[in-house]
C-alpha positions as CSV (number, residue, x, y, z in Angstrom):
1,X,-13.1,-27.3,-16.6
2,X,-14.6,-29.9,-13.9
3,X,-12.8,-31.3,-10.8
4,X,-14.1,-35.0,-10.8
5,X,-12.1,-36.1,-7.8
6,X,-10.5,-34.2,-5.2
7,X,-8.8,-35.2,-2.0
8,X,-6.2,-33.5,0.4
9,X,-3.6,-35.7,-1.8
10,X,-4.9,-35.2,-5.7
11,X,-6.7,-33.5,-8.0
12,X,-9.0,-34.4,-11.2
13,X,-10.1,-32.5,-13.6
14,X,-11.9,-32.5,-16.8
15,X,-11.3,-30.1,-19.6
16,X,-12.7,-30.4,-23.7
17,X,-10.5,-28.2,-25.6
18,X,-12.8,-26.6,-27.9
19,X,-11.5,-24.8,-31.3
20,X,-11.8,-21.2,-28.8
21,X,-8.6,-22.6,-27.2
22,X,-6.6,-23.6,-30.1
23,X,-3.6,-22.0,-31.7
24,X,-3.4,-21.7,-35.8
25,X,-1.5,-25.1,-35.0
26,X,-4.9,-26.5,-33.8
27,X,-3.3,-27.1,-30.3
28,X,-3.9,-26.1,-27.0
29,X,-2.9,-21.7,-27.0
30,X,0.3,-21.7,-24.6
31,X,-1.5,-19.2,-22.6
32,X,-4.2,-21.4,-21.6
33,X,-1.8,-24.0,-20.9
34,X,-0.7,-21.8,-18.2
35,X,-4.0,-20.3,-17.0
36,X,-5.3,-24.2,-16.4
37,X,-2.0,-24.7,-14.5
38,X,-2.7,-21.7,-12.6
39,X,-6.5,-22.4,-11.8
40,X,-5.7,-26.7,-10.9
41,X,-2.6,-25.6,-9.0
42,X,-4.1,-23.2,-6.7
43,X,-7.4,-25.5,-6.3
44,X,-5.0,-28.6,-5.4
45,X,-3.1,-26.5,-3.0
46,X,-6.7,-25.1,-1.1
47,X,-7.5,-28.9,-0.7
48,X,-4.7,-29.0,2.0
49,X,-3.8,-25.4,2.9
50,X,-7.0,-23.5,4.0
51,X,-5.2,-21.4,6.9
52,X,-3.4,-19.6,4.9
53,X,-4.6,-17.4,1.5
54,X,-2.6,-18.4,-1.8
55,X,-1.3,-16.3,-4.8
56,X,0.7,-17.7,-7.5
57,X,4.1,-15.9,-7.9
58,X,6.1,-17.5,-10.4
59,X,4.9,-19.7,-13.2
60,X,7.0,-21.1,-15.4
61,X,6.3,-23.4,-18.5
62,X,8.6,-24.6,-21.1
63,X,6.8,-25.4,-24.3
64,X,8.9,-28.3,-26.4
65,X,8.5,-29.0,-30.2
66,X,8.8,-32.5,-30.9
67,X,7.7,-33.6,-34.6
């Protein structure tokens, strides 16, 4: 993952989802879903919030099947 843009308002990143982080589906593995939500969340928070040290405590992610 690369952050291309970051301000104290938004966050960019870049990720290539290579076949490591694919399910037998050949999409992106629902854990790594949530460790990339994890990793930009707490970098987007740091942008504004540096006084302060931040954990995640609750994560939630609902995965939806749509054909």
């Amino acid at each position: 993952m690369k952050a291309t843009y970051a301000s104290t308002e938004r966050i960019l990143v870049e990720f290539v989802v290579e076949n490591e982080h694919v399910n037998s589906k050949g999409t992106l593995h629902g854990g790594q879903t949530a460790a990339l939500l994890d990793i930009v969340t707490a970098r987007a928070v740091g942008m504004s919030v540096k006084s302060v040290p931040m954990v995640s405590v609750d994560i939630s992610i609902r995965y939806v099947h749509s054909s």
